[in-house]
C-alpha positions as CSV (number, residue, x, y, z in Angstrom):
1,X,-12.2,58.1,21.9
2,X,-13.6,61.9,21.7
3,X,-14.1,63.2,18.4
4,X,-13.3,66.2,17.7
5,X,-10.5,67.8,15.6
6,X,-8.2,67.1,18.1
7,X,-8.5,63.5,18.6
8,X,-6.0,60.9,17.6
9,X,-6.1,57.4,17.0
10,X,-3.1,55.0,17.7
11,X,-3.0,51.3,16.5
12,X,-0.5,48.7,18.5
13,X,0.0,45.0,17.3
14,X,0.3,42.4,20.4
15,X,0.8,39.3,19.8
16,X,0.6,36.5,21.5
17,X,2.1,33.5,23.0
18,X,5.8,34.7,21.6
19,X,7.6,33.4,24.9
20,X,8.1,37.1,26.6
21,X,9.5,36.8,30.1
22,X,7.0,39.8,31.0
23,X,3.3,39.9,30.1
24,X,3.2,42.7,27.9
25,X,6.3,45.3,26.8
26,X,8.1,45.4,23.4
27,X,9.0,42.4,21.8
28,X,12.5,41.3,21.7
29,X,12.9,41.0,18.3
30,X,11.4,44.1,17.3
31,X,11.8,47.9,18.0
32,X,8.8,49.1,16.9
33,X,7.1,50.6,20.2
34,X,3.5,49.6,18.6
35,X,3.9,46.3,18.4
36,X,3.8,44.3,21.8
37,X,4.3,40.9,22.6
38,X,2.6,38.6,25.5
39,X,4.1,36.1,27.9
40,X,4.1,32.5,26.9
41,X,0.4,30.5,26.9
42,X,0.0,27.0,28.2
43,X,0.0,24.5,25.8
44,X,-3.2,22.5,25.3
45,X,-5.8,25.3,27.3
46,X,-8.3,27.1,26.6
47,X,-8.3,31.4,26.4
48,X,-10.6,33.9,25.8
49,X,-9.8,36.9,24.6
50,X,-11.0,40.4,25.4
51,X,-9.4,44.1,24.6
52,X,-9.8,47.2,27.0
53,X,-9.7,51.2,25.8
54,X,-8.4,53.5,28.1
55,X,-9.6,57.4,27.2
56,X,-8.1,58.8,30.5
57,X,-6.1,57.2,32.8
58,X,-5.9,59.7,35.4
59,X,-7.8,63.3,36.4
60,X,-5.1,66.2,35.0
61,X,-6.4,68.1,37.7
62,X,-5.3,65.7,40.5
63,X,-2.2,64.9,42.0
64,X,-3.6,62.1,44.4
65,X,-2.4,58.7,42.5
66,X,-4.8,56.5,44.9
67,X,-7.9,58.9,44.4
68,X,-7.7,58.3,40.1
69,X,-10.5,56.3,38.3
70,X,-9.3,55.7,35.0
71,X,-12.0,55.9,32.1
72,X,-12.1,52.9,29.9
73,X,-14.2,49.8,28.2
74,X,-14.2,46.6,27.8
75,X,-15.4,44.2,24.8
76,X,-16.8,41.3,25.3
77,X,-15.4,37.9,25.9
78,X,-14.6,36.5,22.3
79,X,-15.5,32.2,22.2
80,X,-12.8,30.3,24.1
81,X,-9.6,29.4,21.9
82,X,-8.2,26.2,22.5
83,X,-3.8,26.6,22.1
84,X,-1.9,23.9,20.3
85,X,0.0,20.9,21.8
86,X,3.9,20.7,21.6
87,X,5.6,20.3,18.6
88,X,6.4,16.6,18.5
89,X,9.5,17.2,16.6
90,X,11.6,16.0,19.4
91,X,9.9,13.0,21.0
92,X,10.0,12.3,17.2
93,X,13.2,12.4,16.7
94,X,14.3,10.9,19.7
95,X,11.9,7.6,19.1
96,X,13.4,7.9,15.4
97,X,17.0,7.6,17.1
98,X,16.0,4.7,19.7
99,X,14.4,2.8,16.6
100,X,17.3,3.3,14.7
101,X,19.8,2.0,17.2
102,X,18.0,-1.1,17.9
103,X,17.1,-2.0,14.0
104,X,21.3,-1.8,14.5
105,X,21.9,-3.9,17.5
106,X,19.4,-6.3,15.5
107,X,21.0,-6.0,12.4
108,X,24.6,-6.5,13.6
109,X,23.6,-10.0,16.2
110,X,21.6,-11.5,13.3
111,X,24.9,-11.4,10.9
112,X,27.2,-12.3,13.8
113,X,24.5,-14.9,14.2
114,X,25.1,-16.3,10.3
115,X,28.7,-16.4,10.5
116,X,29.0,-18.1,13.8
117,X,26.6,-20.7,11.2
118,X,28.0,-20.2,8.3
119,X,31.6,-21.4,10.2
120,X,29.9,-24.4,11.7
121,X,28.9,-25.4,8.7
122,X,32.2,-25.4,6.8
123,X,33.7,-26.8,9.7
124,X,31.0,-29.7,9.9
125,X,31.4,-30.1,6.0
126,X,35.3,-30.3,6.2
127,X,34.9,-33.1,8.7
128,X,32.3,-34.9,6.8
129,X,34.6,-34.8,3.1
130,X,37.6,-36.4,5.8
131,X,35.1,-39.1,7.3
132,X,34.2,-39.9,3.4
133,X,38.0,-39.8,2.1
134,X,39.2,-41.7,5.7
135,X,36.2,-44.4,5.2
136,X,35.7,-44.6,1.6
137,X,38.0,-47.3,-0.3
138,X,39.8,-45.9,-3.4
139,X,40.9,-48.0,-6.4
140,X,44.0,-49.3,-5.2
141,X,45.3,-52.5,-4.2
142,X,43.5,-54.4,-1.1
143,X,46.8,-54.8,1.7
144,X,44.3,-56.3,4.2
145,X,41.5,-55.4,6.1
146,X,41.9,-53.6,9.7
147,X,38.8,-53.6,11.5
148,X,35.8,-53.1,9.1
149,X,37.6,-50.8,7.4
150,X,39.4,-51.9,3.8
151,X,43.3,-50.6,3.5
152,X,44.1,-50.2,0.3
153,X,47.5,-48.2,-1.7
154,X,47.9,-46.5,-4.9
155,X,48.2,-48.8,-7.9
156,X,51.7,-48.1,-10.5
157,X,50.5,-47.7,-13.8
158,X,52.6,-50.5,-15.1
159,X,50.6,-52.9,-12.9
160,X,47.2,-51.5,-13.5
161,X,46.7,-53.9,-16.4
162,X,47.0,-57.0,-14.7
163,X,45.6,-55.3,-11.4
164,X,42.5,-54.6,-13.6
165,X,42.2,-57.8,-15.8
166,X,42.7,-59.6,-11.8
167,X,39.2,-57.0,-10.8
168,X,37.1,-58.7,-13.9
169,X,38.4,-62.0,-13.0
170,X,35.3,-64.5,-12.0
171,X,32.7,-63.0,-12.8
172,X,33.8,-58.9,-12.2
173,X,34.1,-60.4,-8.3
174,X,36.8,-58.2,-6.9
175,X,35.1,-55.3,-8.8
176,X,31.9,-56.0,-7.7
177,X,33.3,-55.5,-4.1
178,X,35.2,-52.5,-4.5
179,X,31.4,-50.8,-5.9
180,X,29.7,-52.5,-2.7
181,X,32.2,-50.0,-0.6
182,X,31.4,-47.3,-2.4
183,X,27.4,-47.4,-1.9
184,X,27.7,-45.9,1.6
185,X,29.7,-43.0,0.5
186,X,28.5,-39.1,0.5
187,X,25.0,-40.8,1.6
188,X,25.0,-37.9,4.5
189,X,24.2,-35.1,2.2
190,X,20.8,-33.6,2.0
191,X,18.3,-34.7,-0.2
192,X,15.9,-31.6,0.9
193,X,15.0,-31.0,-2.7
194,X,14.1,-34.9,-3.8
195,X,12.1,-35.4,-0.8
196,X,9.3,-33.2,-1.2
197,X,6.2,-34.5,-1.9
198,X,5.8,-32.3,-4.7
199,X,9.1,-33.7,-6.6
200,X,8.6,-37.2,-5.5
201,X,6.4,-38.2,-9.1
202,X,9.3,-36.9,-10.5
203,X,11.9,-40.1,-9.4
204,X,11.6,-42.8,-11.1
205,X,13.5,-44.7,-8.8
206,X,13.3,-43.3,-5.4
207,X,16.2,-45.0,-3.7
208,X,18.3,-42.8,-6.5
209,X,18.3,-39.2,-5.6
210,X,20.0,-36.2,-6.3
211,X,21.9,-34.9,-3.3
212,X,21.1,-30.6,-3.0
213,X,24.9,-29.8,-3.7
214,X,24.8,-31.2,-6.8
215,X,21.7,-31.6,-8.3
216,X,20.7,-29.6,-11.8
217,X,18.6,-26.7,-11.5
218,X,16.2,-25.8,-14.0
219,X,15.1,-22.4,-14.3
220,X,11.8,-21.1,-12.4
221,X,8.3,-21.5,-14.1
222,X,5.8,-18.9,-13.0
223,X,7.2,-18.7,-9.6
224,X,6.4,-22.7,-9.0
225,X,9.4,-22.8,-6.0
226,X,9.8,-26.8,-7.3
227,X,9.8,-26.4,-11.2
228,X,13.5,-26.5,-11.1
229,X,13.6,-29.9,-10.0
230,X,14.7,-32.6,-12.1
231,X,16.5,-36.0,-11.0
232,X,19.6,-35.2,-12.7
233,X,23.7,-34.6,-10.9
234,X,26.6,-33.2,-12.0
235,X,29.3,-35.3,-12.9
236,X,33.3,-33.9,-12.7
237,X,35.9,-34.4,-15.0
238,X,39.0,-34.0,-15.9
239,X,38.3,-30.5,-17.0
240,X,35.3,-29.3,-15.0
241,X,34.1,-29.9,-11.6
242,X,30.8,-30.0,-14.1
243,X,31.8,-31.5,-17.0
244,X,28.7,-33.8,-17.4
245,X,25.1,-34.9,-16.2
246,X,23.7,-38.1,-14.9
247,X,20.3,-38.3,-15.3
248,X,17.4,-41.0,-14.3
249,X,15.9,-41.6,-18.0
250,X,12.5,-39.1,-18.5
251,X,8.8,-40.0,-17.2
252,X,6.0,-38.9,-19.4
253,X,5.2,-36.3,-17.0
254,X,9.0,-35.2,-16.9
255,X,10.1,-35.2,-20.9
256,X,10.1,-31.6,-21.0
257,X,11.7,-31.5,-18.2
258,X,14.5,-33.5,-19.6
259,X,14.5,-31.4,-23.1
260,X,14.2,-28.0,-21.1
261,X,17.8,-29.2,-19.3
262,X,19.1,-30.2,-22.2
263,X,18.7,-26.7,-24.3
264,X,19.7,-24.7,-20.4
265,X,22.8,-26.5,-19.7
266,X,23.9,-26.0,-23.5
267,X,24.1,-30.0,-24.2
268,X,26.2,-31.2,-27.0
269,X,26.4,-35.0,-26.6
270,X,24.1,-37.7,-24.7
């Protein structure tokens, strides 16, 4: 620009990149006519930037619009600016939504997966207590024998004296038999616990184990996932389907064992 006292200076604010369908012209969300907007840049390229003065852009004398050389300069190139990526916000959000709905399909198959397991398991349970009732031979008195299998009927209380006194005759015989048909029964439950290496010092006999459904459980020590064995079953009575213990008399190593049971399970009587 001239100097002089009639020269004037103007200031305008472009800016950049703000999406503009044109290159150049007011910006949509302003009125201001000094500040100016620019298209929309590639993402990811590089720019370099440079800012031209016009001081005359045509002769006042002239009325020829092809003959006019306009004054102006140029600065230099400025160092190449490199524009941003894409916001990822949506490819974000998008992978965050696909994650999601398969952490759900997952979800949703692995608990159909432990029902549909869980069922089986009641069902093969059921089936095993009515193999055990159907096989096993309740006190009673012995009708016959069909098959292999003993048939025996419920016992009056009136007869169970002489019914009883007839069991110890010659030497306990009849009893004796009525025990041998009860050693089979309930011997398909798991014994997962008592056949770990790490629990097998603690039998001291190890053809009598505690099965897993009935086995006492001693609290954890220092996160050892076997200190909570001990050879010792639940026993129901006529109150409680827990109303005492059997237990394998204590091994030197297991003595604290046995005392540690005892004070847990709130003993009152051995």
């Amino acid at each position: 620009c001239s100097e002089g006292p009639d020269s004037s200076t103007f200031t305008y604010n472009i800016s950049l990149g703000t999406g503009m369908d044109l290159l150049g012209g007011s910006c949509e969300s302003s009125r201001d006519p000094s500040h100016l907007c620019d298209g929309p840049l590639k993402t990811k390229t590089s720019y370099r930037l440079s800012v031209r003065a016009f001081t005359q852009m045509f002769e006042k004398e002239t009325t020829d619009l092809q003959a006019w050389s306009p004054l102006f300069t140029d600065t230099f190139l400025s160092t190449p600016v490199i524009t941003k990526t894409e916001p990822l916000s949506g490819v974000i959000e998008g992978i965050s939504a696909g994650l999601f709905l398969i952490i759900m399909i997952i979800g949703i198959t692995a608990l159909l997966i432990c029902r549909h397991r869980a069922h089986k398991l009641v069902v093969e349970r059921s089936v095993a207590r009515m193999s055990v009732r159907r096989e096993g031979s309740p006190a009673g008195v012995q009708l016959g024998i069909r098959g292999s299998r003993r048939v025996s009927s419920p016992i009056k209380v009136t007869n169970f004296e002489s019914y009883y006194n007839k069991l110890l005759a010659d030497s306990n015989y009849l009893l004796s038999e009525q025990y041998e048909d009860l050693k089979d029964v309930g011997r398909n439950q798991p014994l997962d616990s008592a056949l770990l290496p790490e629990n097998r010092g603690k039998n001291r006999y190890n053809n009598i184990l505690p099965y897993d459904s009935t086995r006492v459980k001693l609290s954890y020590v220092d996160d050892d996932p076997c200190s909570d064995y001990i050879n010792a079953s639940y026993i129901p009575g006529n109150h409680f389907r827990r109303e005492y213990i059997a237990t394998q008399g204590p091994l030197p190593g297991t003595k604290d064992d046995f005392w540690k049971m005892v004070w847990e399970q709130n003993v009152h009587n051995m």
